[in-house]
C-alpha positions, 0 to 999 in steps of 0.5 A: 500500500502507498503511504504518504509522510505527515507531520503534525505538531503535538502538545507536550503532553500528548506527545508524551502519552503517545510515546508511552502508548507505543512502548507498551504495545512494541509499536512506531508511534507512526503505527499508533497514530495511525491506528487513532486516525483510522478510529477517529474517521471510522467513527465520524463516518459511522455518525455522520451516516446515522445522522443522514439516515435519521433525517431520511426517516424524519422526511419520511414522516418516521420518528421515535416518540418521546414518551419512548425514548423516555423510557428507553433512557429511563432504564439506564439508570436501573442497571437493565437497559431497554432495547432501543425503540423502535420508530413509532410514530410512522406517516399515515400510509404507512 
């Protein structure tokens, strides 16, 4: 695979944590880094498309309601977490 060289400053601290990272796993603080980039836009990429597909949903007339999202974040708090709900509030075509 090509690779291509990118340089980027870093806060002392950061740069220290880094360092520290690549020692204890046995690896280029390049490979670390590298890694980390990867998670980072794998998870923006991840947002971003539930993000899109929530506004399709919501164009099409598709939302959860609040009194089930309220539940749903209610059974947080009692050690056993509900399934995420479902869309319940649908166009009437549907």
């Amino acid at each position: 695979m090509a690779t291509e060289n990118l340089s980027i400053p870093l806060e002392v601290g950061l740069k220290a944590d880094l360092e520290a990272e690549a020692r204890r796993e046995r690896r280029s603080e390049s490979w670390i880094a590298e890694r980390a980039i990867e998670a980072y836009l794998a998870a923006k990429k991840q947002k971003r498309e539930a993000i899109d597909l929530a506004v399709t949903e919501a164009d099409n007339g598709v939302f959860v309601s609040r009194q089930a999202v309220d539940r749903w974040v209610e059974s947080w708090s009692n050690g056993e977490e509900a399934t995420k709900p479902a869309p319940d509030i649908l166009p009437p075509d549907k």
